[in-house]
C-alpha atoms as a printed R data frame, in Angstrom:
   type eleno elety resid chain resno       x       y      z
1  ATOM     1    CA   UNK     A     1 -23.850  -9.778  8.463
2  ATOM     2    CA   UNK     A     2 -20.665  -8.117  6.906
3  ATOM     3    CA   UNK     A     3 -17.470  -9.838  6.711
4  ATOM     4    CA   UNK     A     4 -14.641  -9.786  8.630
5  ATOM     5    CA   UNK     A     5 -11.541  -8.089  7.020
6  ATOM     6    CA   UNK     A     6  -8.151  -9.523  7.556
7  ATOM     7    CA   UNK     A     7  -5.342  -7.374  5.861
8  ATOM     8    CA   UNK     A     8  -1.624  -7.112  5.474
9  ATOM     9    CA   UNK     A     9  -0.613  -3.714  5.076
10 ATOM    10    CA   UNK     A    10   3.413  -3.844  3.920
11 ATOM    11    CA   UNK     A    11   5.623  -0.263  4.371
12 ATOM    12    CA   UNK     A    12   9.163   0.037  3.005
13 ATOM    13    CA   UNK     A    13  10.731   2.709  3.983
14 ATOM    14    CA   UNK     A    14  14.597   4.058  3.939
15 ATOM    15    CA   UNK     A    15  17.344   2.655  5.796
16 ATOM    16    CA   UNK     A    16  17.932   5.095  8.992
17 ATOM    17    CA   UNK     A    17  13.956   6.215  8.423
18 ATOM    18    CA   UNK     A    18  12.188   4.120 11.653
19 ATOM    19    CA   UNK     A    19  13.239   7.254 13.962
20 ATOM    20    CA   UNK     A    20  11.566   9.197 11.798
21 ATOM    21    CA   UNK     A    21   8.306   7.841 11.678
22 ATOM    22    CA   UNK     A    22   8.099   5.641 15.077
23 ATOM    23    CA   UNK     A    23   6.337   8.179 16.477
24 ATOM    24    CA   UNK     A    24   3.655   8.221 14.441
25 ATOM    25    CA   UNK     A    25   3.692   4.421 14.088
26 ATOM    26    CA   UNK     A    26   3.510   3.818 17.703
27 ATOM    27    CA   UNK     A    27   0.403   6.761 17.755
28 ATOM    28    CA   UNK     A    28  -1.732   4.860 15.167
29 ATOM    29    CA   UNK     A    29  -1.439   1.470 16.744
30 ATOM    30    CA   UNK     A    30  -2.538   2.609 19.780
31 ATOM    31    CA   UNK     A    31  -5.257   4.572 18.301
32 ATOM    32    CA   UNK     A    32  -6.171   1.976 15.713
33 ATOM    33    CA   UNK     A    33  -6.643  -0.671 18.684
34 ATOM    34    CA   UNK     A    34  -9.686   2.035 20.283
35 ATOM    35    CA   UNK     A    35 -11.178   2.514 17.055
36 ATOM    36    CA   UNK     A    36 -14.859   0.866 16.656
37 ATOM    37    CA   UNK     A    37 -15.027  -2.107 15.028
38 ATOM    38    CA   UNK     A    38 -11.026  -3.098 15.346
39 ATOM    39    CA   UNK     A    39 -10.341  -6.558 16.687
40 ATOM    40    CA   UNK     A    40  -6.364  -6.226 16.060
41 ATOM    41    CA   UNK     A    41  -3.533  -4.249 14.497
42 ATOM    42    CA   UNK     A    42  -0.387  -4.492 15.181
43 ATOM    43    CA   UNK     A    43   2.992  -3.677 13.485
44 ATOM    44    CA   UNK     A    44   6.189  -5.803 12.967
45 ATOM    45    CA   UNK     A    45   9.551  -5.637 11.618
46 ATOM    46    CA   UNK     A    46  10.480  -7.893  8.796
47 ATOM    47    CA   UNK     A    47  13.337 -10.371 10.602
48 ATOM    48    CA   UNK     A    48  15.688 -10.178  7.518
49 ATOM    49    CA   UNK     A    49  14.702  -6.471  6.199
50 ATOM    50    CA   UNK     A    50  14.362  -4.192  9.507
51 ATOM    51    CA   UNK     A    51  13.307  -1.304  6.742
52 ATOM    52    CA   UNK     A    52   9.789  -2.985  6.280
53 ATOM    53    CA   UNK     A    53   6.996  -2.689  8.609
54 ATOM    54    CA   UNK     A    54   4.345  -5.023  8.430
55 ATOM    55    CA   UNK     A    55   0.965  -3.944  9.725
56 ATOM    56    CA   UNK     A    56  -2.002  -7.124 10.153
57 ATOM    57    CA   UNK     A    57  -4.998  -5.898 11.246
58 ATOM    58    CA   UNK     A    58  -8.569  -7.651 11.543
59 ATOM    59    CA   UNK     A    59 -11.967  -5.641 11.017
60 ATOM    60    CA   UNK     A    60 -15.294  -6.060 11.842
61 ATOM    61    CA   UNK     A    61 -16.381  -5.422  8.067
62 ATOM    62    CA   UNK     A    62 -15.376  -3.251  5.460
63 ATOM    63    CA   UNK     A    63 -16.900  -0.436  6.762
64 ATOM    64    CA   UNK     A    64 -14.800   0.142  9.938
65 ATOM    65    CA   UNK     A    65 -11.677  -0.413  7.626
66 ATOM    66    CA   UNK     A    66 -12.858   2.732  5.675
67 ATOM    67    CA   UNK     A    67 -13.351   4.612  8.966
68 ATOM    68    CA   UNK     A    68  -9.716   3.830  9.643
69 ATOM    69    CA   UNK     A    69  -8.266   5.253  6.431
70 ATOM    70    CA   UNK     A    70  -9.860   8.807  7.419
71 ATOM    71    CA   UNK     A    71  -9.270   9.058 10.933
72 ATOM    72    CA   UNK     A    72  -6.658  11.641 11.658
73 ATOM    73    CA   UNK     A    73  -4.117   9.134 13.377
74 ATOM    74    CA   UNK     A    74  -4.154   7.282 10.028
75 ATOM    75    CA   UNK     A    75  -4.042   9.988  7.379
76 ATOM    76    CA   UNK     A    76  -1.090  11.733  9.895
77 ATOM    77    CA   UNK     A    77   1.107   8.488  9.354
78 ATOM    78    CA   UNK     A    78   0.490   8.084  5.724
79 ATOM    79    CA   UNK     A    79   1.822  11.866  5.345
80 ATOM    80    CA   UNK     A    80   5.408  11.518  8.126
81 ATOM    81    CA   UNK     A    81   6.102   7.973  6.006
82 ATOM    82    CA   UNK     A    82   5.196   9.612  2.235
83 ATOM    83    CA   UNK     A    83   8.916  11.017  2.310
84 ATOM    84    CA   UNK     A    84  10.487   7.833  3.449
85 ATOM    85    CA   UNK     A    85   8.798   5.086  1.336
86 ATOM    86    CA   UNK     A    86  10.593   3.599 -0.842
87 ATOM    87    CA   UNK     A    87   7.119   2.365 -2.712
88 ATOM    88    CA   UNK     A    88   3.755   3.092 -2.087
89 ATOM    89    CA   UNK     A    89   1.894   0.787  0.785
90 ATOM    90    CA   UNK     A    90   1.331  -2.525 -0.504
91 ATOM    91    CA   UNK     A    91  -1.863  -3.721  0.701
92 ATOM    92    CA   UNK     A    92  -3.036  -7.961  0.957
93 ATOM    93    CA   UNK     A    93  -6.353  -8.488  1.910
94 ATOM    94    CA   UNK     A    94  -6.865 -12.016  3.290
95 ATOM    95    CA   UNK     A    95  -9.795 -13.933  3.158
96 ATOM    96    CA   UNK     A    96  -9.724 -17.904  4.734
97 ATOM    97    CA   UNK     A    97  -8.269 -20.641  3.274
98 ATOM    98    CA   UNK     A    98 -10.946 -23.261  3.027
């Protein structure tokens, strides 16, 4: 049995950039949540920095989380937020606490 996969995924982006990019924000949630082997995925704002997004998703295994990375929803929102981040993705994979 694979593993679940819990993960952080943490975009900065420029002040003034979120109208930008909602768009295709908004489209890969909603397309994330259909994908096989999603449980969750959602996006936040950061309370005290409204120019970071905060993704947490949970996957069935690492498999489906590679699926995700080359659907077209995904690579279309890594491409509209290239031009806005102000650092690449930073990326925390969780595993329990035990």
């Amino acid at each position: 049995m694979s593993q679940e996969v819990n993960l952080v995924a943490i975009l900065e982006i420029d002040e003034g950039a979120w109208s930008k990019i909602s768009d295709a924000v908004n489209v890969c949630v909603s397309r994330s949540r259909e994908e096989k082997g999603n449980h969750s995925y959602t996006a936040y704002f950061q309370s005290d920095k409204p120019n970071k997004i905060v993704f947490i998703e949970c996957w069935a295994n690492q498999q489906a989380l590679d699926a995700h990375c080359e659907t077209e929803h995904f690579q279309n929102l890594m491409r509209v937020v290239k031009p806005f981040a102000v650092k690449p993705l930073e990326l925390l994979n969780l595993i329990p606490a035990k």
